[in-house]
C-alpha positions as CSV (number, residue, x, y, z in Angstrom):
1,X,-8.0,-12.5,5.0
2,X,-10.8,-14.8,3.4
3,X,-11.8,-15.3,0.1
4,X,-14.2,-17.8,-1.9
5,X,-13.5,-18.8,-5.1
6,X,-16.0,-20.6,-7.2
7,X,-15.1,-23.2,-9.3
8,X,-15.1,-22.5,-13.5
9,X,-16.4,-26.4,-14.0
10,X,-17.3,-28.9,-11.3
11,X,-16.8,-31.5,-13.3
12,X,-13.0,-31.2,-13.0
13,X,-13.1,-30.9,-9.1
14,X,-11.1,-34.1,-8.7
15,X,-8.6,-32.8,-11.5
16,X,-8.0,-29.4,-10.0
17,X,-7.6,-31.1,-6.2
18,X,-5.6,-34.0,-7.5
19,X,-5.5,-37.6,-5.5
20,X,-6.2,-37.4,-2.0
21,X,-6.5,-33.1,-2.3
22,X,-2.8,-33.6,-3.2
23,X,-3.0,-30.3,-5.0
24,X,-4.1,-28.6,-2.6
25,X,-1.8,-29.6,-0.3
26,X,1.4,-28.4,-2.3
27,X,-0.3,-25.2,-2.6
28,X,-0.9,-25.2,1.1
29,X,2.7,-26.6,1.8
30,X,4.4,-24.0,-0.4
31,X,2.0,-20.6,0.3
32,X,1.3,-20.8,4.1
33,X,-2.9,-20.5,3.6
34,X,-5.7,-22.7,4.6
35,X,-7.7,-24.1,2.4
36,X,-11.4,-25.9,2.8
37,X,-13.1,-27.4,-0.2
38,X,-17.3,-27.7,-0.4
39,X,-18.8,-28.7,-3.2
40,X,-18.1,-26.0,-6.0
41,X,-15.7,-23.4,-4.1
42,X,-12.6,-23.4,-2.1
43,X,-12.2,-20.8,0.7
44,X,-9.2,-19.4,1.2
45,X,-7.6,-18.4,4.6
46,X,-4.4,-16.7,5.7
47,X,-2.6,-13.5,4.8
48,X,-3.3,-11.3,2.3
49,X,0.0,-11.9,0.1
50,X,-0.6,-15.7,0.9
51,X,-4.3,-15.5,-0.3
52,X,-3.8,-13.9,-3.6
53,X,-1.0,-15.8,-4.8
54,X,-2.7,-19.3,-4.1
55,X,-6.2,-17.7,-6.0
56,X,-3.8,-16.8,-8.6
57,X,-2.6,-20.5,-8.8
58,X,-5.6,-22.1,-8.7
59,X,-6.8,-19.4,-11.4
60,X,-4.0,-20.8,-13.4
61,X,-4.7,-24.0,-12.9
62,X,-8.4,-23.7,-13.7
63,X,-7.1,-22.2,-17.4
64,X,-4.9,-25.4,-17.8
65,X,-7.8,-27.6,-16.9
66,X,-9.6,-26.2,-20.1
67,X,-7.9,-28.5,-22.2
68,X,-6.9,-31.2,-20.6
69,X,-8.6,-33.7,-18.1
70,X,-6.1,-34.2,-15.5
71,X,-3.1,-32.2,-14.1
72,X,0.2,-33.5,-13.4
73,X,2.5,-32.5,-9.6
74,X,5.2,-31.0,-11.8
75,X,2.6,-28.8,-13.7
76,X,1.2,-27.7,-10.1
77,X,5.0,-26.4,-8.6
78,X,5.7,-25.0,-11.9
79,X,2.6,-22.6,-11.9
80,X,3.4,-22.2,-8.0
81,X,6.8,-20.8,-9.1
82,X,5.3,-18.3,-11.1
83,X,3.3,-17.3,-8.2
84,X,6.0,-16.9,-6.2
85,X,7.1,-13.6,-7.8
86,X,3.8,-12.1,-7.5
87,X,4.6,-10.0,-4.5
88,X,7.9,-8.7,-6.5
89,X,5.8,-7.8,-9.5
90,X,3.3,-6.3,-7.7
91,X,6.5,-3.8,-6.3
92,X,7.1,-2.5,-9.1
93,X,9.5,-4.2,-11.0
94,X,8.0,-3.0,-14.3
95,X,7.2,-6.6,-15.7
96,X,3.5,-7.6,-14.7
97,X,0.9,-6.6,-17.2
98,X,-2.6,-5.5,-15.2
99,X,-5.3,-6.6,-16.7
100,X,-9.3,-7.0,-15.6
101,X,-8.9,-10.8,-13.9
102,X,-8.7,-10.5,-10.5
103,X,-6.0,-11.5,-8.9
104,X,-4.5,-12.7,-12.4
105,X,-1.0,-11.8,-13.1
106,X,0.0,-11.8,-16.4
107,X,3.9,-11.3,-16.8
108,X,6.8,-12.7,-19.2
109,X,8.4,-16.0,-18.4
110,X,11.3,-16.1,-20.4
111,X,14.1,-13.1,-21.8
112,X,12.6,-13.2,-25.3
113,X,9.0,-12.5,-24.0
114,X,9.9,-10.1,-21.9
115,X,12.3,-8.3,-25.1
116,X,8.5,-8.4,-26.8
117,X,6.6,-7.0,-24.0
118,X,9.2,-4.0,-23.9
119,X,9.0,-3.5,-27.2
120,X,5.1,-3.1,-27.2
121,X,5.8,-0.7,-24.3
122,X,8.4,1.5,-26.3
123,X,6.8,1.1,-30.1
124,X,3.8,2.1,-31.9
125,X,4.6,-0.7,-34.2
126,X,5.9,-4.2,-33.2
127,X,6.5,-7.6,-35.7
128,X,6.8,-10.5,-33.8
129,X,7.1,-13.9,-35.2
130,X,8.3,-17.1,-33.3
131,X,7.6,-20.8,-33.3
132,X,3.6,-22.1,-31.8
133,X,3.5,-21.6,-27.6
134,X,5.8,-18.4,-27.8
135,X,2.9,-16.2,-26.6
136,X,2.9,-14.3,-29.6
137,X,-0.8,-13.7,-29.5
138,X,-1.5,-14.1,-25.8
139,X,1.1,-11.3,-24.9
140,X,-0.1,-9.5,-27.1
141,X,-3.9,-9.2,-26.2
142,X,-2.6,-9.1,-22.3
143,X,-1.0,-5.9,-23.0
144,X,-3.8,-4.2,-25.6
145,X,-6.4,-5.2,-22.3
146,X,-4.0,-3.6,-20.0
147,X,-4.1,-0.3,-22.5
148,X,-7.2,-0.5,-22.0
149,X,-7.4,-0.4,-18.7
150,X,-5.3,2.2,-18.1
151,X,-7.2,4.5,-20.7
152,X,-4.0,4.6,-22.7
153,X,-6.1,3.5,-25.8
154,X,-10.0,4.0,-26.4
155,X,-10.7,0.5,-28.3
156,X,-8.9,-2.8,-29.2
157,X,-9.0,-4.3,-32.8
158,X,-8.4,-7.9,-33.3
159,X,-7.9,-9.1,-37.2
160,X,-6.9,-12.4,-38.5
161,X,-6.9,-13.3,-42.1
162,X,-10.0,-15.3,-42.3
163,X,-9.2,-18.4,-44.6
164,X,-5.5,-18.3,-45.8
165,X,-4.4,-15.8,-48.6
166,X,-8.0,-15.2,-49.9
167,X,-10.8,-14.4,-47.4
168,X,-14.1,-16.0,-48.7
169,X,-16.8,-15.6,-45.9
170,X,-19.9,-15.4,-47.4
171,X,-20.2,-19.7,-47.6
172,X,-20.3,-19.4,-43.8
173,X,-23.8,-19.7,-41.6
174,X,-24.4,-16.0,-40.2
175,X,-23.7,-12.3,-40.0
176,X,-20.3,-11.0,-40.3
177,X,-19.5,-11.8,-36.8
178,X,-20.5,-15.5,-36.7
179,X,-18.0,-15.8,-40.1
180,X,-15.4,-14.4,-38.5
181,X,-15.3,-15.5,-34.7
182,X,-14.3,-19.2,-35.1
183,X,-10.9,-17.5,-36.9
184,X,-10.4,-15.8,-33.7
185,X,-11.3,-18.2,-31.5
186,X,-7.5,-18.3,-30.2
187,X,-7.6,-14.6,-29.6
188,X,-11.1,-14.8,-27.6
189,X,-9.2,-17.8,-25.7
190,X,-6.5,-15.6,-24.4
191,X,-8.9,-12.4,-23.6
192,X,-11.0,-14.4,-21.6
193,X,-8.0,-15.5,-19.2
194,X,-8.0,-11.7,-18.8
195,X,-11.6,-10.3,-18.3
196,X,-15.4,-11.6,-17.5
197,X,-17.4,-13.3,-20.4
198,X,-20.2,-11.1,-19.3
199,X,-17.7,-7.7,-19.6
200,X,-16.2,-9.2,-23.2
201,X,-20.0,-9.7,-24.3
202,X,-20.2,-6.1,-23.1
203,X,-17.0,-4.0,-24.7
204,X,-17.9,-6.3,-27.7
205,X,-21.5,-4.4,-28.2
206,X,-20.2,-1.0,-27.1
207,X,-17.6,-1.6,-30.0
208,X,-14.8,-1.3,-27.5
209,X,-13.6,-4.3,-28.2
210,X,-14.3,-5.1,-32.3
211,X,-13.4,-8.1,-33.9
212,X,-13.3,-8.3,-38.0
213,X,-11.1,-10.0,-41.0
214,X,-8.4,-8.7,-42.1
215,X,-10.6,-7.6,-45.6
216,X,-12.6,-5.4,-43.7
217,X,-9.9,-2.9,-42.4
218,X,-9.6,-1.5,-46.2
219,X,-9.9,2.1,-45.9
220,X,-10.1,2.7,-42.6
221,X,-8.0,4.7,-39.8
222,X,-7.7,3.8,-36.4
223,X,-7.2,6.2,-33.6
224,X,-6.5,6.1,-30.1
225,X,-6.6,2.3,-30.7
226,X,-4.5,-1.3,-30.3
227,X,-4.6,-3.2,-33.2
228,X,-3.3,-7.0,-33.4
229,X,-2.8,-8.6,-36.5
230,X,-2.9,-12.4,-35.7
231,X,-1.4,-15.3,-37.9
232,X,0.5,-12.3,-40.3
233,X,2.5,-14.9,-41.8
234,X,-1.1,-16.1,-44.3
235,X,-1.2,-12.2,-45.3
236,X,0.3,-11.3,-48.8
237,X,2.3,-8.4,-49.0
238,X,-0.4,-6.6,-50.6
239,X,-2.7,-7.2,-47.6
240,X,0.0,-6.5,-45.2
241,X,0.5,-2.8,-47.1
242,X,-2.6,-2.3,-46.6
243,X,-3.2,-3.5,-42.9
244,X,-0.1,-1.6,-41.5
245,X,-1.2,1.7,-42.9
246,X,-4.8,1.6,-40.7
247,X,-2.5,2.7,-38.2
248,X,-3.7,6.0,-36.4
249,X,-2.8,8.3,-34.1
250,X,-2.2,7.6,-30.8
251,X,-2.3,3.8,-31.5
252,X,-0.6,0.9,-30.7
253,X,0.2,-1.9,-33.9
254,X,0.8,-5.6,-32.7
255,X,1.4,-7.8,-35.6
256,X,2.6,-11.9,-34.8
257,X,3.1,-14.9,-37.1
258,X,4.9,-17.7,-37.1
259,X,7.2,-17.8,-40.3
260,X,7.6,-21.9,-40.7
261,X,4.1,-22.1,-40.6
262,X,3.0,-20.5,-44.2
263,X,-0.3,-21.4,-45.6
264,X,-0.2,-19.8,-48.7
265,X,-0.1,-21.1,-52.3
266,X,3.5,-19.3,-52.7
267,X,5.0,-19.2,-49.0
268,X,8.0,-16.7,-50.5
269,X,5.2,-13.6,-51.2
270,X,4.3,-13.9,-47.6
271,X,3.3,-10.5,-46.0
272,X,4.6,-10.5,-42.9
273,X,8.4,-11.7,-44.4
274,X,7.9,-8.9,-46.7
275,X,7.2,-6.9,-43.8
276,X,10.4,-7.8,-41.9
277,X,12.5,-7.1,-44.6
278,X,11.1,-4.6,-45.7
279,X,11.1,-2.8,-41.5
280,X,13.6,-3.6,-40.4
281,X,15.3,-0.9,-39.7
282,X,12.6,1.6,-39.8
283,X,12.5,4.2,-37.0
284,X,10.1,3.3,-34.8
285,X,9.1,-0.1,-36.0
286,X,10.6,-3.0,-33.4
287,X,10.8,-6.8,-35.2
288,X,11.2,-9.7,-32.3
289,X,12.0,-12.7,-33.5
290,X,11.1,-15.5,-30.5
291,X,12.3,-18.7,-30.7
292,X,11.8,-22.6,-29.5
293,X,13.6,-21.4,-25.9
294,X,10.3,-19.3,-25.3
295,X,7.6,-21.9,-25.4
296,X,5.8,-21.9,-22.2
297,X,3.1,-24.2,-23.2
298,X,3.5,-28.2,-22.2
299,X,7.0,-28.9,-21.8
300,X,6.4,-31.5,-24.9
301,X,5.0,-28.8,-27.6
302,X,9.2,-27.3,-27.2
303,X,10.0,-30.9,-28.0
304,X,7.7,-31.4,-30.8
305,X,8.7,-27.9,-32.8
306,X,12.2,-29.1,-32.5
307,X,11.6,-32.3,-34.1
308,X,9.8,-30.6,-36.9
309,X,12.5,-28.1,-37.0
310,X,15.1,-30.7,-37.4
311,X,13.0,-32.8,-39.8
312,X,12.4,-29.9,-42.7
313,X,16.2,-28.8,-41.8
């Protein structure tokens, strides 16, 4: 099998090969498949299995290249570890979440996240707090995509509170939209490691995908949709009353915070610790708390949470 893969920015060629294509020799080494790099693209050359695992990896890689400028060996072995159990989740082991990308496979890396992704699985409503690089959000979105499509849901609804407890737009440039996208800019992030710009662009103006703050979902019910509440934790409770009972029928509710992170004038009227308390132990309403063991960003953001923790502690 073949297979070309054009490169997201050429400007990060060197960073993506490494010294001496010493990169692409470890994904070489460790997959079995011939590469050849010209220009802009790599081909790709060997078995199937072998073929989509290292596009996969250098798919990964590409995402990690976003925001940084270089790319260290241990950072290349770790993402070819993940690859490694492609083939396994691809048999049916219950854990990858299918979404548009090809060749992208999205799956839980530690216990917690994969507690979290069950839970979205088994519940129409799911609070999930946990500590920055968790993958709160970005779980989250992969498995309201992969609703999607499946045809389990007809829409997703992304909402974020738009400027801590109160949510004063109209200073902003633009239409609604333009207000409200830089606060989900980390939401668009995620979705875009998971589908085309060009197909986004597209759900966007069919409304499939719809994208508001969290003052515009007053009095309305969504259907046959999956609704993500990001950053809960700058919600009041009165806001998070009112957010949580949107919820339709046949609909999925996804709502994530992080709980030492409170933005609000009075941190203790919070929403979403309202909300925990308060659901507990609600039928079927699942709270997952994840914790500093479920980073999976740098090694060094686990490191710096700690240290933070500590310090306030």
């Amino acid at each position: 099998m073949e297979l070309t893969i054009t490169l997201d920015d050429s400007s990060k060629r060197a960073a993506l090969f490494g010294s001496g294509d010493r990169h692409l020799r470890l994904i070489r080494g460790a997959l079995g498949v011939q590469i050849t790099a010209r220009d802009s693209s790599i081909k790709l050359s060997g078995s199937a299995q072998a073929v989509g695992q290292a596009a996969t990896v250098l798919e990964e890689l590409q995402r990690l290249l976003r925001d940084r400028s270089d790319l260290m060996d241990d950072q290349v072995i770790e993402v070819l570890r993940d690859a490694s159990r492609v083939e396994d989740a691809k048999g049916g082991n219950g854990d990858a979440i299918d979404v548009y990308t090809r060749h992208a496979v999205i799956r839980p890396r530690t216990a917690g996240q994969q507690h979290y992704i069950d839970a979205i699985r088994e519940h129409d409503l799911v609070l999930c707090v946990g500590p920055a690089g968790s993958g709160k959000t970005y779980l989250a979105v992969a498995m309201a995509v992969a609703m999607l499509k499946a045809g389990a849901i007809q829409r997703v609804v992304l909402v974020r509170p738009a400027v801590e407890a109160g949510e004063k737009l109209g200073y902003l440039p633009g239409d609604m939209q333009a207000k409200v996208n830089p606060y989900l800019r980390p939401i668009f992030d995620a979705m875009h490691d998971m589908m085309g710009f060009d197909q986004i662009k597209r759900f966007i103006a069919n409304d499939v995908i719809e994208v508001a703050p969290l003052a515009f979902m007053r009095g309305r019910t969504l259907n046959n949709s999956a609704i993500i509440l990001d950053e809960a934790q700058n919600t009041t409770c009165s806001q998070m009353l009112m957010f949580l009972t949107r919820l339709g029928h046949h609909s999925k509710m996804i709502v994530t915070g992080d709980d030492s992170q409170i933005d609000l004038e009075h941190p203790e009227r919070s929403g979403v610790t309202d909300a925990l308390r308060r659901l507990r132990c609600v039928p079927g309403v699942s709270v997952i708390r994840l914790s500093h063991a479920d980073i999976v960003r740098h090694p060094l953001v686990q490191d710096i949470v700690t240290a933070y923790a500590a310090r306030e502690g």
